[in-house]
C-alpha positions as CSV (number, residue, x, y, z in Angstrom):
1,X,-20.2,-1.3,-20.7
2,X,-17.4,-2.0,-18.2
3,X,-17.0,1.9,-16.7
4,X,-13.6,0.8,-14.8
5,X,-12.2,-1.4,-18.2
6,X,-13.5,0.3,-20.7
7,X,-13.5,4.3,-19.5
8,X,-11.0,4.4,-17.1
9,X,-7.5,5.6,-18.5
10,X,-9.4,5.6,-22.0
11,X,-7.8,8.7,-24.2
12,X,-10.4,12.0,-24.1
13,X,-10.6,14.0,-27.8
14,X,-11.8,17.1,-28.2
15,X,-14.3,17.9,-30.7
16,X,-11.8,18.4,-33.3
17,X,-9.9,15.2,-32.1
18,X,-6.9,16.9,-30.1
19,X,-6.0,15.2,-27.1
20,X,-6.8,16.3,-24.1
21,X,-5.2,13.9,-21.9
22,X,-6.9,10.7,-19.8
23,X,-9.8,9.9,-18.3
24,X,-9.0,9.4,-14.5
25,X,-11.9,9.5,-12.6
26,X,-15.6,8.7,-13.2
27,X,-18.2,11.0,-11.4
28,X,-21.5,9.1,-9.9
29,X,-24.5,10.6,-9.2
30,X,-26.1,8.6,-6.4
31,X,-29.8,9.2,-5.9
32,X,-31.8,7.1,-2.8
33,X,-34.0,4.4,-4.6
34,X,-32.2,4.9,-8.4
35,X,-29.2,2.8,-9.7
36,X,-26.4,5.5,-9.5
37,X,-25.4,7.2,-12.5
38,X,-22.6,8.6,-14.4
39,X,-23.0,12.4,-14.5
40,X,-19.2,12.9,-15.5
41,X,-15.5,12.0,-16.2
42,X,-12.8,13.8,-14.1
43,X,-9.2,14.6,-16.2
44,X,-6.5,15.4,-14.0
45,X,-2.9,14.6,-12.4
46,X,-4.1,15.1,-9.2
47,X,-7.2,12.4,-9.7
48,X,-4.5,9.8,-10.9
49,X,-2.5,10.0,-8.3
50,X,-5.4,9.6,-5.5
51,X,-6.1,6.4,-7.4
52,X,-2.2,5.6,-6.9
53,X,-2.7,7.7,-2.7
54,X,-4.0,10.4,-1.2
55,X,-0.9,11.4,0.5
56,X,0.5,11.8,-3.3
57,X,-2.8,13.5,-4.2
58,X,-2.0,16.4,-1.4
59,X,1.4,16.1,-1.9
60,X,1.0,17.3,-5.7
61,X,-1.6,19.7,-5.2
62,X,1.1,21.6,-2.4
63,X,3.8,21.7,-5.0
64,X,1.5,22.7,-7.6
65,X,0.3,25.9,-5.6
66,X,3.9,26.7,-4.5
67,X,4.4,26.6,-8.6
68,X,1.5,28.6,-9.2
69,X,-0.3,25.8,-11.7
70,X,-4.0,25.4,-12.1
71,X,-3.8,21.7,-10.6
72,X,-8.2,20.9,-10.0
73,X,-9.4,18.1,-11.5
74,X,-11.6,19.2,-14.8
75,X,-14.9,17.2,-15.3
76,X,-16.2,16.7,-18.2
77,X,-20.4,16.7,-18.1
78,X,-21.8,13.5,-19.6
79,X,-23.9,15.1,-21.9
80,X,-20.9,16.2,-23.6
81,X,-19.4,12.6,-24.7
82,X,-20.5,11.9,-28.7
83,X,-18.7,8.1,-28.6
84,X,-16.8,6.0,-26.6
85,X,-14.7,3.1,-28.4
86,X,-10.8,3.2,-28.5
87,X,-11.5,6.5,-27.1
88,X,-13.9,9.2,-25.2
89,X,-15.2,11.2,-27.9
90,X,-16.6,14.8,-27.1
91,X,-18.8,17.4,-28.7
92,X,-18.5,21.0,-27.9
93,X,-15.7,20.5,-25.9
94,X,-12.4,21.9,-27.5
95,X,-8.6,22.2,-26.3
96,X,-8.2,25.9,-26.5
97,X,-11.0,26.2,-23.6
98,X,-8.6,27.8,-20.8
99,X,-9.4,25.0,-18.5
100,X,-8.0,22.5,-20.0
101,X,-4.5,21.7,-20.8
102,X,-3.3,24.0,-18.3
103,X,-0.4,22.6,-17.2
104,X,1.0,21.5,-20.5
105,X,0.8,25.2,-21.8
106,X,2.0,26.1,-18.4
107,X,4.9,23.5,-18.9
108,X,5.8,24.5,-21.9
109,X,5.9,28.4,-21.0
110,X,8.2,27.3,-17.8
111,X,10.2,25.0,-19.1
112,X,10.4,23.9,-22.7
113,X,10.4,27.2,-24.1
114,X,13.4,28.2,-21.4
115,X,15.2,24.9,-22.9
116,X,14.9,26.2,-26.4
117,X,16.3,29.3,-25.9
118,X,19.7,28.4,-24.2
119,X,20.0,25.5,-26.6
């Protein structure tokens, strides 16, 4: 398996299926004398953009502290993928877990739900 083709920017579902967004980064565990190994996947705007720069990394981790949003990177333990094909399955993962899909509820509070009430 291709980690960078196949994993990278792959969609991650929850147990139930539920998006939970991209993978973004890939976490190596590098031992002396051992091939290096996956020990996670990183989910995260703020691991995106250091792919893109890290200026754009620090920039969007100031803003999101000035907005008070939860902007870390999650990582997702290995031993919690089922299946990877068209996407990163996981088990005992789930979308409700506070941790995850912070900034969409956070979104949503700050501004969808403000949209919907003056419209």
């Amino acid at each position: 398996m291709d980690l960078i083709r196949d994993v990278l920017d792959a969609q991650v579902l929850d147990r139930r299926g539920r998006k939970l967004g991209r993978v973004d980064g890939i976490v190596l565990e590098v031992t002396p004398g051992r091939p290096p190994r996956v020990a996670g996947l990183q989910i995260g705007a703020v691991v995106a953009a250091a792919r893109i720069h890290r200026r754009l990394a620090r920039w969007l981790t100031a803003l999101s502290r000035r907005l008070g949003v939860f902007s870390e990177a999650v990582i997702i333990d290995v031993t919690h993928i089922k299946q990877i094909d068209t996407a990163v399955r996981l088990d005992l993962v789930s979308a409700d877990e506070p941790r995850l899909l912070h900034v969409e509820r956070w979104a949503r509070a700050q501004i969808v739900d403000r949209i919907k009430r003056v419209g």
